[in-house]
MMTF fields as JSON, N, C-alpha, C and O atoms, coordinates in Angstrom:
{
  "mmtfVersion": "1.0.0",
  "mmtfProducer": "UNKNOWN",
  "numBonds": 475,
  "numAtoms": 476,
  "numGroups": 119,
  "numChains": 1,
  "numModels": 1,
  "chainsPerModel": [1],
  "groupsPerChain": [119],
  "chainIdList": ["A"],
  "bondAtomList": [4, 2, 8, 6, 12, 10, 16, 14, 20, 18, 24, 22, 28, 26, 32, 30, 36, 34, 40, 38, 44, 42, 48, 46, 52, 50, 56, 54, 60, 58, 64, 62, 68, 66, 72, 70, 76, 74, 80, 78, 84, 82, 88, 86, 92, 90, 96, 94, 100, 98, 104, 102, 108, 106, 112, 110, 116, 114, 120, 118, 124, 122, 128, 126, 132, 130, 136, 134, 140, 138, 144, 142, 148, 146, 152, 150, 156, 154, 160, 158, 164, 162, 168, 166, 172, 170, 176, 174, 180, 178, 184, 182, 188, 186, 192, 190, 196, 194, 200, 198, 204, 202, 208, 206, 212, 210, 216, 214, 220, 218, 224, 222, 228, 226, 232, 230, 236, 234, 240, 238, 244, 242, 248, 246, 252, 250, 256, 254, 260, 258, 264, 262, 268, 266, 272, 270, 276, 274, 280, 278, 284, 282, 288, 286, 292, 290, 296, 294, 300, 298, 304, 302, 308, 306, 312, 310, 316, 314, 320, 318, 324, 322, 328, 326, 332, 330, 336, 334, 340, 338, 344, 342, 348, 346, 352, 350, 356, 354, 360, 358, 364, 362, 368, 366, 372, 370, 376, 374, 380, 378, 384, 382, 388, 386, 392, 390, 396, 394, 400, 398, 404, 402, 408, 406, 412, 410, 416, 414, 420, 418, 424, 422, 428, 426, 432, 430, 436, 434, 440, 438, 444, 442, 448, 446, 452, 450, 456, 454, 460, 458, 464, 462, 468, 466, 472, 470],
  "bondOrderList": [1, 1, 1, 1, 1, 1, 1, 1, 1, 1, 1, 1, 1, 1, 1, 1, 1, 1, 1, 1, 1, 1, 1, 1, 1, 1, 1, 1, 1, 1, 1, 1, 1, 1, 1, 1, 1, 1, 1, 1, 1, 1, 1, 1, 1, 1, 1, 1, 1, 1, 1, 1, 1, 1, 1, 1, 1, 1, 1, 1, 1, 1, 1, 1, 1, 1, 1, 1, 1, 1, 1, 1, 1, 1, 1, 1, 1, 1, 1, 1, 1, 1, 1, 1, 1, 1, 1, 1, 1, 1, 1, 1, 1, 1, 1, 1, 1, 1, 1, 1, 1, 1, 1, 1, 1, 1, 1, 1, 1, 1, 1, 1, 1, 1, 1, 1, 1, 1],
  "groupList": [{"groupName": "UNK", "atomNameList": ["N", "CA", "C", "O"], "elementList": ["N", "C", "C", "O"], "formalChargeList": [0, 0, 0, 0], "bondAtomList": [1, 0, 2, 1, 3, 2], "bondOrderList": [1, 1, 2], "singleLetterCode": "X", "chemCompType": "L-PEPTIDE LINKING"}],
  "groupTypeList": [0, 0, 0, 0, 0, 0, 0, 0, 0, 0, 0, 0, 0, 0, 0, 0, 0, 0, 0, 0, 0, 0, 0, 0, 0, 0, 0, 0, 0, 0, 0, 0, 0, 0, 0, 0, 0, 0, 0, 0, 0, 0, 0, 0, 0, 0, 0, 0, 0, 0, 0, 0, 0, 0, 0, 0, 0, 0, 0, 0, 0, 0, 0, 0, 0, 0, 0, 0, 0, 0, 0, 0, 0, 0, 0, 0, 0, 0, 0, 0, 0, 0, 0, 0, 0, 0, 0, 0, 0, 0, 0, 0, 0, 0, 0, 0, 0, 0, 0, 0, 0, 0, 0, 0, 0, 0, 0, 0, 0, 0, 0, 0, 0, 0, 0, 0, 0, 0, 0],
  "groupIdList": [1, 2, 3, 4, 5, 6, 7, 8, 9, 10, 11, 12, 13, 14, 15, 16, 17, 18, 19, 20, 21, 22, 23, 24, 25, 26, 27, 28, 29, 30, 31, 32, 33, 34, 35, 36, 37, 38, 39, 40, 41, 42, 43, 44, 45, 46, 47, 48, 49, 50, 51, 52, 53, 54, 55, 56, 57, 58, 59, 60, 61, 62, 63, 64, 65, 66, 67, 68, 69, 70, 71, 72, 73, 74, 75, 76, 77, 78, 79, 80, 81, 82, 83, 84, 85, 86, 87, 88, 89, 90, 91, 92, 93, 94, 95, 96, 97, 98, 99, 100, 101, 102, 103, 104, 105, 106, 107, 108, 109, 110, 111, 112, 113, 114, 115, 116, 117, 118, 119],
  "secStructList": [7, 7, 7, 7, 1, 6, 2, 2, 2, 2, 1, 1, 6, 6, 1, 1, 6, 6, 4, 4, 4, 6, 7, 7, 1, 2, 2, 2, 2, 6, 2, 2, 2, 2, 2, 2, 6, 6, 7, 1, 7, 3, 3, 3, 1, 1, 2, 2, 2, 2, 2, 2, 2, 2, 2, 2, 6, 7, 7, 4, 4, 4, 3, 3, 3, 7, 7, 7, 1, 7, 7, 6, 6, 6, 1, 2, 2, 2, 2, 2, 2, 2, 2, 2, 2, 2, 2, 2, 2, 2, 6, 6, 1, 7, 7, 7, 7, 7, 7, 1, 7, 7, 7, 4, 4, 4, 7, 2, 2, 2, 2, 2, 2, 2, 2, 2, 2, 2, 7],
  "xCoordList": [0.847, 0.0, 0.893, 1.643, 0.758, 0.934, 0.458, -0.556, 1.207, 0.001, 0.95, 2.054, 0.431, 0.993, 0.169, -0.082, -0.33, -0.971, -0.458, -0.98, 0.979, 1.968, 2.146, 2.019, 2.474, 2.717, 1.6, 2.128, 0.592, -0.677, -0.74, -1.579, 0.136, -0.353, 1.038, 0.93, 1.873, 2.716, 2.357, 2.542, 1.551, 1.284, 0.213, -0.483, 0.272, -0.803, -1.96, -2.431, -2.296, -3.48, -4.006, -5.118, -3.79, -4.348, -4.626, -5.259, -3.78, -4.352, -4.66, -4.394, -5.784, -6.276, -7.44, -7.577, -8.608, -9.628, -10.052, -9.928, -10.596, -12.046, -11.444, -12.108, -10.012, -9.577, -9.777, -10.347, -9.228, -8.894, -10.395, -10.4, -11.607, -12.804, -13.096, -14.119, -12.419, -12.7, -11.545, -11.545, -10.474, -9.248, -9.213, -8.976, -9.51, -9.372, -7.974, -7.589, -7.117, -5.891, -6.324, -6.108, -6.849, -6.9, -7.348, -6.645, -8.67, -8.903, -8.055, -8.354, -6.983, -6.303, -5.105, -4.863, -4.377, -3.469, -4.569, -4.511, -5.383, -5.824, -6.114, -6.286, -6.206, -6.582, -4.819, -4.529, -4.136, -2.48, -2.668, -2.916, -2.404, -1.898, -2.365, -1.771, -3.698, -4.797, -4.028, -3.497, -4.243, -3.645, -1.787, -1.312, -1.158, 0.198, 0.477, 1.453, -0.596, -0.481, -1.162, -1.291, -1.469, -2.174, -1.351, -1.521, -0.075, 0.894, 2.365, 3.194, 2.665, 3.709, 5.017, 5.489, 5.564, 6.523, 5.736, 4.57, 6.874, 6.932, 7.916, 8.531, 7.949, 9.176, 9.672, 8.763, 10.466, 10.769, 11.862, 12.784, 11.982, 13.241, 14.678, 15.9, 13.748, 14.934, 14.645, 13.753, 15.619, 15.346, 14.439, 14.118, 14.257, 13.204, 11.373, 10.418, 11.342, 10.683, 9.75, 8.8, 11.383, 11.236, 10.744, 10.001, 11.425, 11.486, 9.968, 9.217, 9.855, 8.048, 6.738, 5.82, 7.502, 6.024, 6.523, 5.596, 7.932, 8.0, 7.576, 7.441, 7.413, 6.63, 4.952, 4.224, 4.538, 3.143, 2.753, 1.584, 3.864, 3.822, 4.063, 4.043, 4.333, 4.232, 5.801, 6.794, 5.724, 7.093, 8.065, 7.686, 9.92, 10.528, 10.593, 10.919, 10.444, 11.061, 10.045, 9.949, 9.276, 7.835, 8.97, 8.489, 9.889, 10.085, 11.751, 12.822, 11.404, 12.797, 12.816, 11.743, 14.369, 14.779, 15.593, 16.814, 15.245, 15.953, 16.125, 15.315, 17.63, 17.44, 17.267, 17.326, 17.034, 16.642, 17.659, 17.146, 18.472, 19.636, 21.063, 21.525, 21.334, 22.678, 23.761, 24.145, 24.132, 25.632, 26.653, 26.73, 27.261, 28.351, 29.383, 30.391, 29.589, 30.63, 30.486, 31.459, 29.412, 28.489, 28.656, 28.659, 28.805, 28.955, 30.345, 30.6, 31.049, 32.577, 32.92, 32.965, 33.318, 33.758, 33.185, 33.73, 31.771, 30.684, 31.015, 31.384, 30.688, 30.734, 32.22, 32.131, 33.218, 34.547, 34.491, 35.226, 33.63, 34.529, 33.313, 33.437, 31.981, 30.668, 30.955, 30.337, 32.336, 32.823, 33.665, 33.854, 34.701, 35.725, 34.85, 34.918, 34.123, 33.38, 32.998, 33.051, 32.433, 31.808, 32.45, 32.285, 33.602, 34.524, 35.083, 35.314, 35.216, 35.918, 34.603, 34.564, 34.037, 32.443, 32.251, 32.105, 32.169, 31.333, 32.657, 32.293, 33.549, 34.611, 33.815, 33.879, 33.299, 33.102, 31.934, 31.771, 31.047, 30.22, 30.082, 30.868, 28.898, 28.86, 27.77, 26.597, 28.232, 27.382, 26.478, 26.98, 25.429, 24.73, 23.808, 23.331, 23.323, 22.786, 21.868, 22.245, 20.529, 19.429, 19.212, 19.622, 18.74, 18.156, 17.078, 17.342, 15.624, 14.924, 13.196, 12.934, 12.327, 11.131, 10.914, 11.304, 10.181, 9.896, 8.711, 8.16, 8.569, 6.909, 7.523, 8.75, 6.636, 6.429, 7.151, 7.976, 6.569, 6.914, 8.432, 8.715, 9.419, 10.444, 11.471, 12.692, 10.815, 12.103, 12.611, 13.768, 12.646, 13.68, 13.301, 14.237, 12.413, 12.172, 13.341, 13.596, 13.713, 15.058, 16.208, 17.131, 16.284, 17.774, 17.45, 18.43, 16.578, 16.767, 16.649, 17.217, 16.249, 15.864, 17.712, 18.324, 18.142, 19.983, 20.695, 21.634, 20.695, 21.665, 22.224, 23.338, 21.314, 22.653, 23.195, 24.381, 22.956, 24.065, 25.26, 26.347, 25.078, 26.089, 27.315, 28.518, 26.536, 27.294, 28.119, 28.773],
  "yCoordList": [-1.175, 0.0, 1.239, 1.534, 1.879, 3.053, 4.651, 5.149, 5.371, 6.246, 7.559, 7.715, 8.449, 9.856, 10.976, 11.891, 10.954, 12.179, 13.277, 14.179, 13.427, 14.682, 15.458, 16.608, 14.182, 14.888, 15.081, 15.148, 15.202, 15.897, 17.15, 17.96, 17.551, 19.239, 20.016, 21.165, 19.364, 19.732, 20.027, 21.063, 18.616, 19.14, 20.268, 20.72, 20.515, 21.834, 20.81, 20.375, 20.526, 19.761, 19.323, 18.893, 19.19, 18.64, 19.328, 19.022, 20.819, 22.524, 23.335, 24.395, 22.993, 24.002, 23.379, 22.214, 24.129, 24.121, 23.503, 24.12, 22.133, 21.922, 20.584, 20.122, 19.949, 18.947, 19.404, 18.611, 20.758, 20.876, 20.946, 21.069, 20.901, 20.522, 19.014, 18.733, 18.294, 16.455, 15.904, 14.824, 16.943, 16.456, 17.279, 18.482, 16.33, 17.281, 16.743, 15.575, 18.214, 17.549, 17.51, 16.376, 18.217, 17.555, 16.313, 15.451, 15.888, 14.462, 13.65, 12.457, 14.086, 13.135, 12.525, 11.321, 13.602, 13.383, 12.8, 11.599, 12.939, 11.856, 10.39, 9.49, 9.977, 9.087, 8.223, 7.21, 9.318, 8.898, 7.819, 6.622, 8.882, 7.966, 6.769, 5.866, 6.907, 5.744, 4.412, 3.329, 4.98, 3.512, 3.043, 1.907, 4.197, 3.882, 3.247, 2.498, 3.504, 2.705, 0.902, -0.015, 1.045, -0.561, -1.344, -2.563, -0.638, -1.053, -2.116, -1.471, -3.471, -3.541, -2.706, -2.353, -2.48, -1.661, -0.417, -0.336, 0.693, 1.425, 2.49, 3.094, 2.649, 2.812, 4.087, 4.574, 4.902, 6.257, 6.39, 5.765, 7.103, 7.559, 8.767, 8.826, 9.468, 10.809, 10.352, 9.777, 10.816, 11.113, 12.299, 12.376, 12.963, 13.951, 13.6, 14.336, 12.055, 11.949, 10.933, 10.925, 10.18, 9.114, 10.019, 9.65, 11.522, 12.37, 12.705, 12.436, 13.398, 13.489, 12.56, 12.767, 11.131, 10.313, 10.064, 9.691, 10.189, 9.686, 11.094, 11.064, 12.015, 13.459, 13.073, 13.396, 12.433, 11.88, 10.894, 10.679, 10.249, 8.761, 7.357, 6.253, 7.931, 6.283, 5.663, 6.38, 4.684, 4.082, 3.688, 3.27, 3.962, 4.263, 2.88, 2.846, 2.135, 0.334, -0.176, -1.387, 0.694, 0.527, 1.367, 1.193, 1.919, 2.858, 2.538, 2.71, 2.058, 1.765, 2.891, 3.279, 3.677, 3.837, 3.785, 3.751, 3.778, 3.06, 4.356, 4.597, 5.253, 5.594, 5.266, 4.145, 6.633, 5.662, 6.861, 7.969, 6.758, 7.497, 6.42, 5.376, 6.944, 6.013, 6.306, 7.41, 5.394, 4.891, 5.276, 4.709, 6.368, 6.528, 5.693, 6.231, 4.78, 3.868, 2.894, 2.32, 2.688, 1.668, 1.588, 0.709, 2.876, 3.652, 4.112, 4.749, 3.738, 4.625, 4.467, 5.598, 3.493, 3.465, 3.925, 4.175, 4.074, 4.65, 6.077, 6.757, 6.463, 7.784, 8.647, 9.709, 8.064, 8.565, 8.371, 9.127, 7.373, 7.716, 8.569, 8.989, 8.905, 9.737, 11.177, 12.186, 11.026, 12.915, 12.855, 14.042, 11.976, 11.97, 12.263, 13.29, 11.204, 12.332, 13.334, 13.735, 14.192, 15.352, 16.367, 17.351, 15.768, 17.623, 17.222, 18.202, 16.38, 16.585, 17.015, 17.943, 16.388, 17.041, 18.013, 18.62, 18.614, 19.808, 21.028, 21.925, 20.91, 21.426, 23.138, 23.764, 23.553, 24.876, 25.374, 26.484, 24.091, 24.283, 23.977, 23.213, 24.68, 24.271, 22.996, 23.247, 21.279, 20.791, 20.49, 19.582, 20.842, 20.136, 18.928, 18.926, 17.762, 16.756, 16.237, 16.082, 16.09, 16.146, 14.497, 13.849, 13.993, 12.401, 12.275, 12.033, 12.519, 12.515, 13.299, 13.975, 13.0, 13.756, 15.073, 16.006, 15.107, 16.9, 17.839, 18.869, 16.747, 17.745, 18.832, 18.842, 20.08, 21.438, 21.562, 22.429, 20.301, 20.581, 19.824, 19.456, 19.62, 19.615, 20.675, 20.519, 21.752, 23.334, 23.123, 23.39, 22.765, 22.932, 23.854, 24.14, 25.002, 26.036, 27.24, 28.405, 26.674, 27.488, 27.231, 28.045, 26.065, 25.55, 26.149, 26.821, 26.253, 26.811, 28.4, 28.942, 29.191, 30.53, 30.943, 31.981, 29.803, 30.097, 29.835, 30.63, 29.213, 29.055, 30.544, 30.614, 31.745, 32.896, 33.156, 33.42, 33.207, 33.44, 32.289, 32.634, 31.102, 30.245, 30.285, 30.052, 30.667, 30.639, 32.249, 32.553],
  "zCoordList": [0.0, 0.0, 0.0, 0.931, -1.034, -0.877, -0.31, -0.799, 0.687, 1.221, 0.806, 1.327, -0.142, -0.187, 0.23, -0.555, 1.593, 2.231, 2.124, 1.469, 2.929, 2.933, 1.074, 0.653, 0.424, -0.663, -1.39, -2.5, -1.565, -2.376, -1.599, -1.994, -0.344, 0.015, -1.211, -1.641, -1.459, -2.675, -3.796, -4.435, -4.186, -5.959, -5.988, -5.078, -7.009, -7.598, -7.705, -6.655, -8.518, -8.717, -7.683, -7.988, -6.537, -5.404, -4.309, -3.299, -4.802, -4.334, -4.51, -3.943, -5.927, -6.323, -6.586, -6.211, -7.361, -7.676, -9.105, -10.162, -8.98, -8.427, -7.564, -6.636, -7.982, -7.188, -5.372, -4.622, -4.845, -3.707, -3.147, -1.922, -3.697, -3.135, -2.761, -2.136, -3.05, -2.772, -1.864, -1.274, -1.868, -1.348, 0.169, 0.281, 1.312, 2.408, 2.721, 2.762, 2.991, 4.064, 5.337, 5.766, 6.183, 7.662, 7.59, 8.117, 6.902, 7.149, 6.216, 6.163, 5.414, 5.141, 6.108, 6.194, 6.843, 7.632, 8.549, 8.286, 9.328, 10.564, 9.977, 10.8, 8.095, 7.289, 8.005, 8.641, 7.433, 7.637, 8.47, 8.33, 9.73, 10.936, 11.421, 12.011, 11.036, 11.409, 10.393, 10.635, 9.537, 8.447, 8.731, 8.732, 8.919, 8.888, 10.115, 10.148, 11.719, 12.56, 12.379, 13.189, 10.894, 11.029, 10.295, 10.328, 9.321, 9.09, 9.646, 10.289, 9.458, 9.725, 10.152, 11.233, 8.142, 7.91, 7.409, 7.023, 7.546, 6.387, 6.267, 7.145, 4.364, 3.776, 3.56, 2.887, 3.677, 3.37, 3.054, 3.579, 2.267, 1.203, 1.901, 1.759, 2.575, 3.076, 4.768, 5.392, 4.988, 6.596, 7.473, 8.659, 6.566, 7.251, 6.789, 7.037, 5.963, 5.99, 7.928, 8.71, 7.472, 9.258, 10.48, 11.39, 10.275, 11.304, 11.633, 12.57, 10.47, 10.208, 11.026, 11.82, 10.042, 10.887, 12.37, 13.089, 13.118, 14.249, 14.96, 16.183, 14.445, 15.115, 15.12, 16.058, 14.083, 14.231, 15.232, 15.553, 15.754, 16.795, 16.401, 16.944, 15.05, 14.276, 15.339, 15.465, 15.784, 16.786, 15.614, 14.521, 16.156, 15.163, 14.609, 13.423, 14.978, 14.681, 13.727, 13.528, 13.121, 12.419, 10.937, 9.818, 10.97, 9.724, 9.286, 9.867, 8.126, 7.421, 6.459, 5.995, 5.975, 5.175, 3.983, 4.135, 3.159, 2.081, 0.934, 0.039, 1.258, -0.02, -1.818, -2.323, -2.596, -3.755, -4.398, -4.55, -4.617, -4.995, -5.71, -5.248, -6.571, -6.988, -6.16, -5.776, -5.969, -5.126, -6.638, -7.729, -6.127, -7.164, -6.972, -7.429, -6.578, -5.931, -6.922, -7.412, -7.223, -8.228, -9.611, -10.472, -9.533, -11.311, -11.788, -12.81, -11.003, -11.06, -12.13, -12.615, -13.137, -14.407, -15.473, -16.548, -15.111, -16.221, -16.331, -17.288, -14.578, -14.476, -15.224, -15.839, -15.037, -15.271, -17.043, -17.679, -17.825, -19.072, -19.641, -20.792, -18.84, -19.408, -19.031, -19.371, -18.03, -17.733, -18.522, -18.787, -19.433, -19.985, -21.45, -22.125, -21.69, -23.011, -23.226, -24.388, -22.156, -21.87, -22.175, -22.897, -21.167, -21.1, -22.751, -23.46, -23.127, -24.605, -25.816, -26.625, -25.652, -26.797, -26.858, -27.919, -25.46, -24.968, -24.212, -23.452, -24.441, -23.809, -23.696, -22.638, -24.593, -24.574, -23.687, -23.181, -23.621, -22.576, -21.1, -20.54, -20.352, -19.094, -18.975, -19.252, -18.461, -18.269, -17.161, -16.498, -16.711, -15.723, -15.86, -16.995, -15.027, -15.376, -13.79, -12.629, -14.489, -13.518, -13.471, -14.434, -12.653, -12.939, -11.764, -10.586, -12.399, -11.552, -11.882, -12.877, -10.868, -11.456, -11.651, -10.949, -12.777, -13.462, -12.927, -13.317, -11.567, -11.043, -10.572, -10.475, -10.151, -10.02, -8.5, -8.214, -7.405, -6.14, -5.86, -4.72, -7.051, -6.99, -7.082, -7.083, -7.157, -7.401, -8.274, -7.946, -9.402, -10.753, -11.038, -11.785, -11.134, -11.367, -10.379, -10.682, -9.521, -9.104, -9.384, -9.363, -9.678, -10.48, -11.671, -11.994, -12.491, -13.864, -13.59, -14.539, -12.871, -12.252, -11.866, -12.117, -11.257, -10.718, -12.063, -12.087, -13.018, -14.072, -14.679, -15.198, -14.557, -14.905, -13.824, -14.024, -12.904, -11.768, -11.66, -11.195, -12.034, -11.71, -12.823, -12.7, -13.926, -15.443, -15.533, -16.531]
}
């Protein structure tokens, strides 16, 4: 089971109008806790997510984390001859490289908002 309470107060669509009429957050967060306490496990990605539900009461031995991030340790040979192509292709340019989702409540709109200041 998947439960994304916290993150629908993020997306747009799920805070605005005519969606934010069907979507209650207070009764979704009391939906939360009720279900995540009837849970075995459950899974979270960052640590401020663990922090979160153990601020709700969920008990910590109930919450594993597992990031979902590449282990550059993993990739080392890839990574080294995909920078070794780079700087030679692209020598004249600046590269940056994203790997990951394009929703709204991710801020890429400030990483792309910072690219003249960084350049």
């Amino acid at each position: 089971m998947k439960i994304f309470v916290h993150a629908l107060g993020q997306y747009k669509y799920s805070t605005t109008f005519p969606v934010s009429l069907l979507i209650s957050q207070k009764n979704g967060k009391k939906d939360e806790i009720t279900w995540l306490n009837q849970v075995d496990i459950i899974i979270v990605v960052i640590e401020e997510a663990k922090d979160r539900l153990i601020s709700l009461g969920i008990p910590e031995n109930k919450i594993r984390l597992v990031s979902n991030y590449v282990r550059i340790s993993e990739f080392t040979s890839d990574i080294k001859e995909l920078t070794f192509e780079l700087q030679h292709k692209n020598s004249q340019f600046f590269t940056v490289t994203y790997a990951g989702g394009f929703g709204r409540h991710r801020g890429l709109n400030i990483l792309l908002d910072s690219i003249p200041i960084i350049v």
